[in-house]
C-alpha positions as a LaTeX table, in Angstrom:
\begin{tabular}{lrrr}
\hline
Residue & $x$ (\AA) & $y$ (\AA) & $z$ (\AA) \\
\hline
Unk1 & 0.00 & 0.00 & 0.00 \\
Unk2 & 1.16 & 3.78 & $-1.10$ \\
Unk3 & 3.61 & 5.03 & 1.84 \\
Unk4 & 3.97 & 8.40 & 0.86 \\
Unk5 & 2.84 & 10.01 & 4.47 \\
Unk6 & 5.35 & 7.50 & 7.04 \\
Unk7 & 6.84 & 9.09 & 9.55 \\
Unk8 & 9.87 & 7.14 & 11.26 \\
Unk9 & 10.35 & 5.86 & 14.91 \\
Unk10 & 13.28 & 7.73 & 16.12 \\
Unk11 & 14.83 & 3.80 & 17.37 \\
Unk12 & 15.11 & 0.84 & 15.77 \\
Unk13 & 14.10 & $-2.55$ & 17.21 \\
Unk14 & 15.68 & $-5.96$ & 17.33 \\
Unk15 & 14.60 & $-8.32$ & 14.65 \\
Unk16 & 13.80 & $-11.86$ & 15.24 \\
Unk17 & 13.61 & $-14.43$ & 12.36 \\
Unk18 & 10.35 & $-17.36$ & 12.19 \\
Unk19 & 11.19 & $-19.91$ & 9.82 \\
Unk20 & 8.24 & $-22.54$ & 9.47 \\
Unk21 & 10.43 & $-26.03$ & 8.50 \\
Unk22 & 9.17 & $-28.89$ & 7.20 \\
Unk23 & 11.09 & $-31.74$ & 5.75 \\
Unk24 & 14.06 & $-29.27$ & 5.04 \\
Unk25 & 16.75 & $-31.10$ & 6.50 \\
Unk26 & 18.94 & $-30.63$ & 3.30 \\
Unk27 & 18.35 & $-26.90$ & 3.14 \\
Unk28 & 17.57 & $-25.67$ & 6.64 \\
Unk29 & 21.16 & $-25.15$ & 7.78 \\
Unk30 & 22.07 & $-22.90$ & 4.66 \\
Unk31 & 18.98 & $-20.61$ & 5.76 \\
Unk32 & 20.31 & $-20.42$ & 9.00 \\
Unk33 & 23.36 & $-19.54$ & 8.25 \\
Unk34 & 22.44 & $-16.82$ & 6.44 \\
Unk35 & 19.50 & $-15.17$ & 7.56 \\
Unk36 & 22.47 & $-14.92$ & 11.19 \\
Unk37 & 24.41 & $-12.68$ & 8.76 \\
Unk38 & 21.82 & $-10.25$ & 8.73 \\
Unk39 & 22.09 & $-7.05$ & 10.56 \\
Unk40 & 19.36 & $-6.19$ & 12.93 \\
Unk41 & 18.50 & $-9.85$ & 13.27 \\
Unk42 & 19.53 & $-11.06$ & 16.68 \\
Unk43 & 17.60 & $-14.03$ & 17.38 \\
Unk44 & 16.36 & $-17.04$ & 14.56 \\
Unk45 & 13.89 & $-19.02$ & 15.68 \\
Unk46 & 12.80 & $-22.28$ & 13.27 \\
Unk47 & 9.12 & $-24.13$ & 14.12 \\
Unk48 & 9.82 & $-27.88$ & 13.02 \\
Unk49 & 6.22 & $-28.01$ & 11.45 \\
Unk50 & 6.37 & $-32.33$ & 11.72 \\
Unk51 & 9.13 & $-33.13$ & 9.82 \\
Unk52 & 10.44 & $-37.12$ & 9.66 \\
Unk53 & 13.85 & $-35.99$ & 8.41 \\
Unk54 & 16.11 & $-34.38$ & 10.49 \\
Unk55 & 15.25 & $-30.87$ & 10.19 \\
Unk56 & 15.54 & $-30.29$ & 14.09 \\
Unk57 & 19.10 & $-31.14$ & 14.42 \\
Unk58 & 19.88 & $-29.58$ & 11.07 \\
Unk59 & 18.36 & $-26.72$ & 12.59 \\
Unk60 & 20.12 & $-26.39$ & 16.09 \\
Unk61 & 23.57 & $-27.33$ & 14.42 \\
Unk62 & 23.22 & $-24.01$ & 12.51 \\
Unk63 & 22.61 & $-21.79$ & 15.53 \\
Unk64 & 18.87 & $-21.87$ & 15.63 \\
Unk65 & 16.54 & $-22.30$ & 18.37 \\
Unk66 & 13.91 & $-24.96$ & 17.35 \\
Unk67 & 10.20 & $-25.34$ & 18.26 \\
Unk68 & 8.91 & $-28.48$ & 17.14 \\
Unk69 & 5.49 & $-29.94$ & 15.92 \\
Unk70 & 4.88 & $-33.54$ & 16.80 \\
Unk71 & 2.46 & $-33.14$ & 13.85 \\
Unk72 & 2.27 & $-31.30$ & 10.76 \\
Unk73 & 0.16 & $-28.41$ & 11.83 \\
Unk74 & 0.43 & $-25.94$ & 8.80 \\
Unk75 & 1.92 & $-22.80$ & 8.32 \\
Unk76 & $-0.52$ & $-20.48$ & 10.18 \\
Unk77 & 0.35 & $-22.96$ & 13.04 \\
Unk78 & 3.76 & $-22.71$ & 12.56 \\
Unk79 & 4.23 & $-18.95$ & 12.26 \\
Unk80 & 2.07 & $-18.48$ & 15.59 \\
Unk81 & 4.00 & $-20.80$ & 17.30 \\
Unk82 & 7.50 & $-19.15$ & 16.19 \\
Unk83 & 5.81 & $-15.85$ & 17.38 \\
Unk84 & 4.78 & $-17.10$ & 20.54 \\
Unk85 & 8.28 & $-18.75$ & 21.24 \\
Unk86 & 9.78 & $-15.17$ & 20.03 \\
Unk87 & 7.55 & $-13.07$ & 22.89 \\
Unk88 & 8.73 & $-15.78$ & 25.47 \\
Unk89 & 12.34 & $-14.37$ & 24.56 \\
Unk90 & 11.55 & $-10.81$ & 24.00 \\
Unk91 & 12.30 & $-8.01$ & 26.60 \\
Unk92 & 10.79 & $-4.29$ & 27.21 \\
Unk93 & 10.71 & $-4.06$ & 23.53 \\
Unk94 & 8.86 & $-6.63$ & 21.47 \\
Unk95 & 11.06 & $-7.56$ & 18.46 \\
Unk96 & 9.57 & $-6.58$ & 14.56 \\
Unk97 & 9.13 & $-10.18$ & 13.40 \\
Unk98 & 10.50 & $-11.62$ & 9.73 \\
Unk99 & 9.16 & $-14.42$ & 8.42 \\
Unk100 & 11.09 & $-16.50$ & 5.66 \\
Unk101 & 11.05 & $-19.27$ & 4.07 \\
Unk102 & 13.11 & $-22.48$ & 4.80 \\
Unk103 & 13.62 & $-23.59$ & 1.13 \\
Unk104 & 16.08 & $-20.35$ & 0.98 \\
Unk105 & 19.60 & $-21.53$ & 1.50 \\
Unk106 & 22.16 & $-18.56$ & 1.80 \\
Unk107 & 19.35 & $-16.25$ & $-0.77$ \\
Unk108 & 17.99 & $-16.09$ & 2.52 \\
Unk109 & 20.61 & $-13.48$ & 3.19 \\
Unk110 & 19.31 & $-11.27$ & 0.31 \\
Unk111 & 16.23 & $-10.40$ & 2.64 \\
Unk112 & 17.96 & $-7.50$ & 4.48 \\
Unk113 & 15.67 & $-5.03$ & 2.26 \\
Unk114 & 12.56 & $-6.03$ & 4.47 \\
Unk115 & 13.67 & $-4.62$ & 7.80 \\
Unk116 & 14.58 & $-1.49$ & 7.14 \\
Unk117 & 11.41 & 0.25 & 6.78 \\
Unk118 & 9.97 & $-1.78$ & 9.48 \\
Unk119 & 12.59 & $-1.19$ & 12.15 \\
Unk120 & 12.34 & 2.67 & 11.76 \\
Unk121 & 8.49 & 3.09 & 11.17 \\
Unk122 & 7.89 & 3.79 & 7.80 \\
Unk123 & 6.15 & 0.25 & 7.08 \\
Unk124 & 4.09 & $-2.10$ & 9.47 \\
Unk125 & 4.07 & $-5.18$ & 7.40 \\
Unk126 & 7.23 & $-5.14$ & 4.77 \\
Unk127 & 5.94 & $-8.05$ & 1.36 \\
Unk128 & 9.16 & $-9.01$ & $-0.43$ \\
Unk129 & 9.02 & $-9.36$ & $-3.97$ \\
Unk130 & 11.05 & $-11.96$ & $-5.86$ \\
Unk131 & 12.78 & $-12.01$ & $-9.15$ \\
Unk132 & 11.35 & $-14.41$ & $-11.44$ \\
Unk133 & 12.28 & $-17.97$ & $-10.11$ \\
Unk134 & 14.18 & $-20.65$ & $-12.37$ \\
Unk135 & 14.37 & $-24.56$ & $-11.85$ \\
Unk136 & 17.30 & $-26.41$ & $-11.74$ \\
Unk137 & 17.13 & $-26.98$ & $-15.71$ \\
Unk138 & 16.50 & $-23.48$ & $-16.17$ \\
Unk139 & 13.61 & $-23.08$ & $-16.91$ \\
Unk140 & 10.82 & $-20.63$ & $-15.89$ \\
Unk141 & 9.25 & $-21.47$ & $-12.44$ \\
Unk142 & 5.14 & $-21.22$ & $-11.96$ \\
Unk143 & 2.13 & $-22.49$ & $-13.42$ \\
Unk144 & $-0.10$ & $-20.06$ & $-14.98$ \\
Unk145 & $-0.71$ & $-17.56$ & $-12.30$ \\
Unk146 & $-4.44$ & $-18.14$ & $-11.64$ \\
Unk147 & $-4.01$ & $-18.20$ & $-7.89$ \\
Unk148 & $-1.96$ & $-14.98$ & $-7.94$ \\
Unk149 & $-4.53$ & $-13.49$ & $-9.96$ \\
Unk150 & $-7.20$ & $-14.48$ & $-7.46$ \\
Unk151 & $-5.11$ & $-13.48$ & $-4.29$ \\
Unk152 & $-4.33$ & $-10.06$ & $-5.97$ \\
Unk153 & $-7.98$ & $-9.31$ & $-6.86$ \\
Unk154 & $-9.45$ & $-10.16$ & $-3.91$ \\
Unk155 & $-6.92$ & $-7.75$ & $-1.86$ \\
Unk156 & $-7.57$ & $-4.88$ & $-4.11$ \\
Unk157 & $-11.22$ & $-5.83$ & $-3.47$ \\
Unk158 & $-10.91$ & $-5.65$ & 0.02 \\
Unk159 & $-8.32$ & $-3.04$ & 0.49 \\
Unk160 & $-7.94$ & $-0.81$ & $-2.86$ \\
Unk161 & $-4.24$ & $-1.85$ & $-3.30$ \\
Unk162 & $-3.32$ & $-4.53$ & $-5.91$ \\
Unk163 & $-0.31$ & $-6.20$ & $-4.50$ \\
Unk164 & 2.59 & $-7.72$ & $-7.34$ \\
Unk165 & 3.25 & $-10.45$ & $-5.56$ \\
Unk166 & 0.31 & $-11.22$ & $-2.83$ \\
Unk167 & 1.67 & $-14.76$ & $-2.28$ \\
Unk168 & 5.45 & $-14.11$ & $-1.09$ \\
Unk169 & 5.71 & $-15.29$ & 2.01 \\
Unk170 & 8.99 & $-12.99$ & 2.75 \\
Unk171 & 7.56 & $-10.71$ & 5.11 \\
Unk172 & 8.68 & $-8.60$ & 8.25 \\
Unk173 & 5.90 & $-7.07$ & 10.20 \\
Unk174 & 5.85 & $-5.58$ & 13.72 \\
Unk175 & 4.50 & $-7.12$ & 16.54 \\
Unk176 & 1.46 & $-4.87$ & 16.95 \\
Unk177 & 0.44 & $-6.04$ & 13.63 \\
Unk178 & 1.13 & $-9.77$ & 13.67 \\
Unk179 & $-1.36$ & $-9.39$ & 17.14 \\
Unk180 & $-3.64$ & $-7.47$ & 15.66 \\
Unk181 & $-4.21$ & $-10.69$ & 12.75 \\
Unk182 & $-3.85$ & $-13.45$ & 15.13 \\
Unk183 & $-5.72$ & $-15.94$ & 14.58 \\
Unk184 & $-4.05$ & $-16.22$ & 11.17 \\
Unk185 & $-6.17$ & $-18.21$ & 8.29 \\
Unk186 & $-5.07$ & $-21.84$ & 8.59 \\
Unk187 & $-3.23$ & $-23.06$ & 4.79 \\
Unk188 & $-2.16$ & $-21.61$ & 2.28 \\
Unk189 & $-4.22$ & $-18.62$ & 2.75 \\
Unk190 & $-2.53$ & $-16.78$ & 5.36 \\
Unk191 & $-0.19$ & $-14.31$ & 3.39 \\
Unk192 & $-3.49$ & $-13.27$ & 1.37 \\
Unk193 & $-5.11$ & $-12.97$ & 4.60 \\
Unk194 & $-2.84$ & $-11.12$ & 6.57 \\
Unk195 & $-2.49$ & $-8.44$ & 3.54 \\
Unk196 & $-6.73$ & $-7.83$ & 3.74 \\
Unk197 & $-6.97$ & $-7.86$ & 7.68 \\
Unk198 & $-3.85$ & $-5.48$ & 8.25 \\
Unk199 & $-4.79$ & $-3.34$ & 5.43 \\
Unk200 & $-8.49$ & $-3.17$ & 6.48 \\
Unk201 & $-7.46$ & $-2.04$ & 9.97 \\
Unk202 & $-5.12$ & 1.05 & 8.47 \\
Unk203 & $-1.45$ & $-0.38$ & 8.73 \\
Unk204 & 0.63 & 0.46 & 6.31 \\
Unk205 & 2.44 & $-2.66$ & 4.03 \\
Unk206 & 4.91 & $-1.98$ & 1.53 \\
Unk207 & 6.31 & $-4.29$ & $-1.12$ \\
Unk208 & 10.20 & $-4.36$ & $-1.09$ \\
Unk209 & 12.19 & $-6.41$ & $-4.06$ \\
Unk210 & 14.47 & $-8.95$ & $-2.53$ \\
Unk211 & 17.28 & $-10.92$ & $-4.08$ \\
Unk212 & 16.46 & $-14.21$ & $-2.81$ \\
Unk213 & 15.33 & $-17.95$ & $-4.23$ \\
Unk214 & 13.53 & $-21.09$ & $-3.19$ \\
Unk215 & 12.84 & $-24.20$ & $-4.49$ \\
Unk216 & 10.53 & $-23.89$ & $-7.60$ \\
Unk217 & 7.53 & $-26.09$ & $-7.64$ \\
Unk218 & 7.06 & $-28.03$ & $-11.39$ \\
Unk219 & 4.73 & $-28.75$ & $-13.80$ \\
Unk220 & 4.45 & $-32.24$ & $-12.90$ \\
Unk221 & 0.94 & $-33.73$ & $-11.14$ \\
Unk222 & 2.55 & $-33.19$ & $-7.55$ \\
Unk223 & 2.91 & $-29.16$ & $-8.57$ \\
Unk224 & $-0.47$ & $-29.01$ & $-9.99$ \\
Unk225 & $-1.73$ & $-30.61$ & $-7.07$ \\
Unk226 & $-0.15$ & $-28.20$ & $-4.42$ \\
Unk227 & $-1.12$ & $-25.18$ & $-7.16$ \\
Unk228 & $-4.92$ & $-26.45$ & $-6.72$ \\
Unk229 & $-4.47$ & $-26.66$ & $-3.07$ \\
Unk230 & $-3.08$ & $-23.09$ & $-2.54$ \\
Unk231 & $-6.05$ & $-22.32$ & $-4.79$ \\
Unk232 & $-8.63$ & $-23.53$ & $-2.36$ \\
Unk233 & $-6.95$ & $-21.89$ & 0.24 \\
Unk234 & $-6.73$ & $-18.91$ & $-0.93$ \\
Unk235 & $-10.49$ & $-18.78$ & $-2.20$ \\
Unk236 & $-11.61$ & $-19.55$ & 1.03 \\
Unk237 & $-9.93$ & $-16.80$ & 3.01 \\
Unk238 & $-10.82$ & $-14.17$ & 0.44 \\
Unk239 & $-14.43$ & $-16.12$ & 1.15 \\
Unk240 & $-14.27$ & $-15.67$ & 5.03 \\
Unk241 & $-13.77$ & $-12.13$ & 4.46 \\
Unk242 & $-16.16$ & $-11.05$ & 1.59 \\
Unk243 & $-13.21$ & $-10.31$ & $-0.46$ \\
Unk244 & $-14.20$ & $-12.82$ & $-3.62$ \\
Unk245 & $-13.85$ & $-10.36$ & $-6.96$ \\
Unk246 & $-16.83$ & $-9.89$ & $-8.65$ \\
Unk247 & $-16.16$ & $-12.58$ & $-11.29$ \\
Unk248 & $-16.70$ & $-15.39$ & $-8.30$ \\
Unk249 & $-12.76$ & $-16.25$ & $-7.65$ \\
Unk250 & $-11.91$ & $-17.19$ & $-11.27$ \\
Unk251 & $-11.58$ & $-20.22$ & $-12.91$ \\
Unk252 & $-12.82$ & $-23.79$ & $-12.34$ \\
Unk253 & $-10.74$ & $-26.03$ & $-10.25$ \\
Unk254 & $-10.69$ & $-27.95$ & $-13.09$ \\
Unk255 & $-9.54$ & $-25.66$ & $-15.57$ \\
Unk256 & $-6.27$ & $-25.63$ & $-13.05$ \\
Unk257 & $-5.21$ & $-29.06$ & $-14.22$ \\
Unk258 & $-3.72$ & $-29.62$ & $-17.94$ \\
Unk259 & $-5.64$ & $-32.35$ & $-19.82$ \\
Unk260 & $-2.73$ & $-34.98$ & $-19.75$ \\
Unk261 & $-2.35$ & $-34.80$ & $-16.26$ \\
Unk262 & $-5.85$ & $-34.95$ & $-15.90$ \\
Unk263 & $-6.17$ & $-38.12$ & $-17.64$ \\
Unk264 & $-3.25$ & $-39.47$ & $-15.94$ \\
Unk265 & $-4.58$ & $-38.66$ & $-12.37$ \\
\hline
\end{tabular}
């Protein structure tokens, strides 16, 4: 959202990292690593959301203090619990709160851009945007953008603002704000959802480009699956908070899935 009239805290608050983890014993460490390179960031915290690898040591190897899951609980879950363990740590001042992937590896340390206008007032909820993602072969990351579409519309219906990238999950936000939206919406709603409930209550968010990359989801039936998932998701948070667009949320469900794959399925 426009941040033309910010006026700046004359401190800056600690930052403290939430990294929701699951199954990212091969990558974990790397994030670590880097994301404790950042300045401002003095405390990483990384929610074990389940995992049956070892994620958890990976984790604590690399620095990290680790919450775990016994079960796979979600995202939402996760990022509550990291915030919770965060406040159990957190002195007279709360720390601003930046939430980052785990699929990052040492990218992770291209997220600096997010703090800045969090930690001296200008922003309450920082949204990085990402530079178009490649997979290992080289080519282009994504599917065909319907659930972008859909998040994006349904923002700009509930707030006015059209966010680029309403699904990047690179966010730092202070910890008035991340109270103000708990309970976040459970799946893969909860970035759409905690653009339209901030931004409906008057804080200000800010999209910041970030040089980071995670691992690109494929074409294949597995990616369509998880694309249709996030779909759902997201339809039924804009849903919750009479924030469909007027065309009904876009396409079919079934219009998500290429015919081959359909057939194969």
């Amino acid at each position: 959202m426009p941040d033309e009239d910010l006026s700046p805290e004359p401190f800056e608050r600690a930052v403290a990292c939430v990294i929701p983890a699951k199954d990212e014993a091969d990558r974990i460490a790397a994030t670590v690593d880097a994301v404790h390179k950042l300045i401002g960031v003095d405390l990483v915290v990384v929610v074990d959301d389940g995992s049956t690898d070892g994620t958890t040591e990976a984790a604590e190897r690399a620095g990290a203090v680790v919450v775990r899951h016994e079960r796979n609980r979600g995202k939402a879950a996760a990022m509550e619990t990291g915030a919770a363990a965060v406040a159990e740590r957190d002195g007279a001042r709360p720390r601003h709160l930046l939430f980052l992937d785990a699929d990052l590896t040492d990218t992770a340390a291209g997220a600096g851009p997010l703090l800045a206008p969090v930690q001296t007032g200008r922003a309450d909820m920082t949204i990085g945007t990402l530079p178009a993602q490649v997979r290992a072969d080289g080519s282009k990351a994504g599917g065909h953008g319907f659930v972008v579409r859909l998040a994006r519309a349904g923002i700009q219906e509930a707030t006015g603002w059209a966010p680029e990238q309403p699904l990047s999950g690179q966010r730092c936000i202070t910890r008035a704000a991340f109270d103000s939206a708990v309970p976040l919406a459970a799946g893969f709603g909860v970035e759409t959802a905690l653009t339209i409930d901030l931004g409906r209550k008057g804080f200000r968010i800010v999209e910041v480009p970030i040089e980071v990359r995670h691992r690109a989801t494929g074409t294949d039936l597995r990616g369509q699956l998880h694309r249709a998932k996030q779909y759902l998701h997201v339809r039924r948070a804009l849903a919750a908070r009479s924030a469909l667009p007027a065309d009904g949320g876009g396409p079919s469900l079934r219009s998500l899935f290429p015919r081959r794959l359909r057939n194969e399925h």
